[in-house]
N, C-alpha and C positions, 0 to 999 in steps of 0.2 A: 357166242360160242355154242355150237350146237352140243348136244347130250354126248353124241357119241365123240365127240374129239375131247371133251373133258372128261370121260372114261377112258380113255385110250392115256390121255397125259396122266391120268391116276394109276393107271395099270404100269406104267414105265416107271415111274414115281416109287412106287410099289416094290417095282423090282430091284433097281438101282439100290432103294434104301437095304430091304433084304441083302442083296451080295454085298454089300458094304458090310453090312451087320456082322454077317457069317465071315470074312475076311477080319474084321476087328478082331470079334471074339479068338479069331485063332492065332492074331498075332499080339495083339492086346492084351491076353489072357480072362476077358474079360465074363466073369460068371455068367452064366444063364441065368436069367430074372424071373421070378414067380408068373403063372400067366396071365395073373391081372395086376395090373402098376398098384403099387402101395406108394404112398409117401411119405416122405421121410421124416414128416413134422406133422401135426395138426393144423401148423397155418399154411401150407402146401395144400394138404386138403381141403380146408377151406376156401380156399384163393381158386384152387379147379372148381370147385361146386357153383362157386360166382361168376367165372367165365363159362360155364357150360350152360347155365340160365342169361350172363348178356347173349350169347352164340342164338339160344332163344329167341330171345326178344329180337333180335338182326336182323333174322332170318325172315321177320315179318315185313322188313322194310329194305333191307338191301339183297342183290342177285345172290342166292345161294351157295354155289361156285365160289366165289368172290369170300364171302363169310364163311364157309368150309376151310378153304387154303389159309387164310387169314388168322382163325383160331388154331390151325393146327401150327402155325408157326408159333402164336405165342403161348401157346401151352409147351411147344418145345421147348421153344427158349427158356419160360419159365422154369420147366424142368432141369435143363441143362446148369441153370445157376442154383438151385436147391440140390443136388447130385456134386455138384464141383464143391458147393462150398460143405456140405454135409456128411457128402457119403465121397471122398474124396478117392480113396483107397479102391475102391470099387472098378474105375474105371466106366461107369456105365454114363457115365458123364461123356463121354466122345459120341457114342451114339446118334445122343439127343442133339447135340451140337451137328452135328450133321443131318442129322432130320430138318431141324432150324433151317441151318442155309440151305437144305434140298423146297424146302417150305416158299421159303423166300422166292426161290428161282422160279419156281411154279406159278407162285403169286404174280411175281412181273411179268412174266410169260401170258397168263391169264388180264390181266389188266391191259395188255397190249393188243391182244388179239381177239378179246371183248366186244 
């Protein structure tokens, strides 16, 4: 996959998730979030600090693209199940749940066209 068709799938990616976001929040009712992610526990935090150093290490051995798409899904996900079961009330939990599956679709998408 050349440079530029993996910016272009980021740039769509990007946008899709944005008007999703903005359509939640206003049907959802769902708060505007600080603008940098907090987490909702210290083992949250720690569990990202350790996947952002494996995302490191990966990056040295597998295609970057590939390991990019890859962490942002499971940091979604991650996030998604720390927000649903924690911060329930919030709704901020649907977001990330659709980041997740926008993640995913990208990732096959990516893996296929590889």
């Amino acid at each position: 996959m050349s440079g530029t068709h993996f910016l272009i799938v980021i740039l769509v990616a990007a946008f899709i998730n944005t008007v999703f976001y903005v359509y939640a929040r206003k049907k959802l009712g769902i708060s505007k979030p600080p603008w940098w992610y907090k987490p909702v526990n210290s083992t949250q935090g720690l569990v990202e600090v350790v996947l952002l150093i494996l995302l490191g290490f990966s990056l040295l051995r597998f295609p970057p693209e590939i390991m990019l798409i890859f962490y942002l899904f499971v940091i979604n996900g991650f996030r998604t199940f720390m927000e649903w079961k924690y911060e329930r009330e919030n709704k901020q939990y649907v977001h990330y749940l659709f980041s997740t599956f926008l993640s995913l679709v990208i990732f096959i998408y990516i893996c296929i066209f590889i």
